[in-house]
N, C-alpha and C positions, 0 to 999 in steps of 0.2 A: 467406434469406441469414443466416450466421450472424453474432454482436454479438458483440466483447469489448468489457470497459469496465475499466480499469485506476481505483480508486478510489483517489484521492491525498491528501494533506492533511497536516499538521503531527501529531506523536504527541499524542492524547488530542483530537481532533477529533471522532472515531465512526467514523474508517474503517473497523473490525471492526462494525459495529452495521449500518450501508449494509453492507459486504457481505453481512452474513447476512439481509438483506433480499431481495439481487442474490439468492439462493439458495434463499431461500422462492419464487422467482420461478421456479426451474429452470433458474438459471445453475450450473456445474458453477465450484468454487474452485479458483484455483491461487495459492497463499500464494507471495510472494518470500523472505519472510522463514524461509520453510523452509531454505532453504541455510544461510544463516547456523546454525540451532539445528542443522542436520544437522553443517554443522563442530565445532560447542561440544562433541556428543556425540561426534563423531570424534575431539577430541583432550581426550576426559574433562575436559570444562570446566563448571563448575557454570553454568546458566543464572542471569545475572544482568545488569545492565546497563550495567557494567566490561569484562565479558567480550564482549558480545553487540556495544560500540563495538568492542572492539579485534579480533576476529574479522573483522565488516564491513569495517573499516578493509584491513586484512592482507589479507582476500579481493577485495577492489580494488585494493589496491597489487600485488598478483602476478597477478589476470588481467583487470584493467580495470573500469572502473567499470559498464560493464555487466553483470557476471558472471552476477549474480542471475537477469537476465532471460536469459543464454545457457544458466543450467542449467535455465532452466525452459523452456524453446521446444518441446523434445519432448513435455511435457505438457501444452501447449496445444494443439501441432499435432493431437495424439490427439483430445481433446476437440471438434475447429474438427472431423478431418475422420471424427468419430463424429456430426456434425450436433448437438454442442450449444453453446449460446451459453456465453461464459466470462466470468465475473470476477476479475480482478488483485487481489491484495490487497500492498501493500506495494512498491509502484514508487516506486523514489526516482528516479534521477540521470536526465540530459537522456540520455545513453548509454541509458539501461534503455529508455526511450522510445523514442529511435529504430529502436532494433535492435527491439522489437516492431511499430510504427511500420512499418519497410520490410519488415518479415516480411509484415502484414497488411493494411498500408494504409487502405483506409477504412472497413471492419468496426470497426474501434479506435479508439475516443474516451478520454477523461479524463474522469474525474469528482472533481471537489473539493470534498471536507468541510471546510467552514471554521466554525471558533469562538472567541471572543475566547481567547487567553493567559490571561484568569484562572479562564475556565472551565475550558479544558484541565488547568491544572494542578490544577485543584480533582479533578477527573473520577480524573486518574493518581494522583493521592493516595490515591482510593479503589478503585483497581480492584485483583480478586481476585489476579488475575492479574500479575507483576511492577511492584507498585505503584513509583509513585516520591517522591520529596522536594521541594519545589522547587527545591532546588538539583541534583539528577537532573535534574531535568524541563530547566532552564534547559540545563545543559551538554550534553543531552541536541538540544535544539534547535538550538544554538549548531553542534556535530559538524553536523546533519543539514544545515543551512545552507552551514556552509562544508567539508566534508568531503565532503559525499555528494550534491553539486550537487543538491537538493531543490528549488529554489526553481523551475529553465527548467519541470519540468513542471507543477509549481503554476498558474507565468505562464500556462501556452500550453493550460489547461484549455479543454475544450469545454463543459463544464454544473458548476455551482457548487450548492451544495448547501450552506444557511444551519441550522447544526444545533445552537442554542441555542434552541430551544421546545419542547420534548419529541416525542417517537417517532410521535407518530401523522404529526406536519406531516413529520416525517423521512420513513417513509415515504410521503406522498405525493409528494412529490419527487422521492423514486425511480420512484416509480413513472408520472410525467409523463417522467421521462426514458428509459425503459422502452418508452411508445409512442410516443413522437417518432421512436423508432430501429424 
């Protein structure tokens, strides 16, 4: 039978680090946050993280706060019914949940990367890839919270994943929650 695992968490937790775990594994990735960067590019918008709120924002106020996960369901379904297991990367809203949720049922768990506030923002400060400020970081949190209903799928996780001790304890984690499933 096959696994999705939608990997959740607050930005600068490691949800990119566990997925690419999920995928050393022979889970097949399906980014939510590809929509969003596919907009940015669609409407010649430099990726940044002004743009990248107000795009999310915009693409939920015109087709619902699930959007993410309705543009992504064809590439999952592909993946579920090519027999491989998948991993979610970037599931915000209680909406995104459900609608994958009532697509798959009990194949589909949550997984939460949690790490204190001061690590995250130390982590985003340094990362290659669209670093942030604290004060990015902060408002950055703040949107995700009250904008992009972030917190129902946080709450309603099935397995937590403690990822302030370095990468090895990370992945075994994953990988306890890998044969539990």
């Amino acid at each position: 039978m096959n696994r999705i695992f939608a990997v959740i968490g607050m930005c600068g937790s490691g949800k990119s680090e566990v997925v690419k775990f999920f995928v050393e594994k022979g889970f097949k990735k399906v980014y939510f946050g590809d929509v969003v960067i596919n907009e940015l590019k669609n409407r010649n918008l430099e990726i940044n993280e002004n743009n990248e709120k107000t795009v999310r924002e915009d693409l939920r106020n015109k087709f619902g706060m699930g959007v993410t996960a309705l543009k992504s369901l064809e590439t999952i379904k592909q993946y579920v019914n090519s027999g491989f297991d998948v991993v979610i990367e970037s599931l915000y809203s209680w909406d995104e949940f459900k609608i994958i949720q009532n697509e798959f049922g009990s194949i589909f768990k949550l997984v939460n990367v949690y790490t204190t506030k001061k690590l995250r923002y130390e982590r985003l400060s340094k990362r290659k890839i669209r670093p942030l400020t604290a004060e990015e970081a902060v408002s950055r949190d703040i949107s995700e919270i009250e904008n992009l209903d972030k917190g129902g799928p946080i709450a309603f996780a099935d397995y937590q994943i403690i990822n302030d001790s370095g990468i090895e304890n990370t992945k075994k984690q994953v990988e306890v929650i890998i044969e539990k499933n």
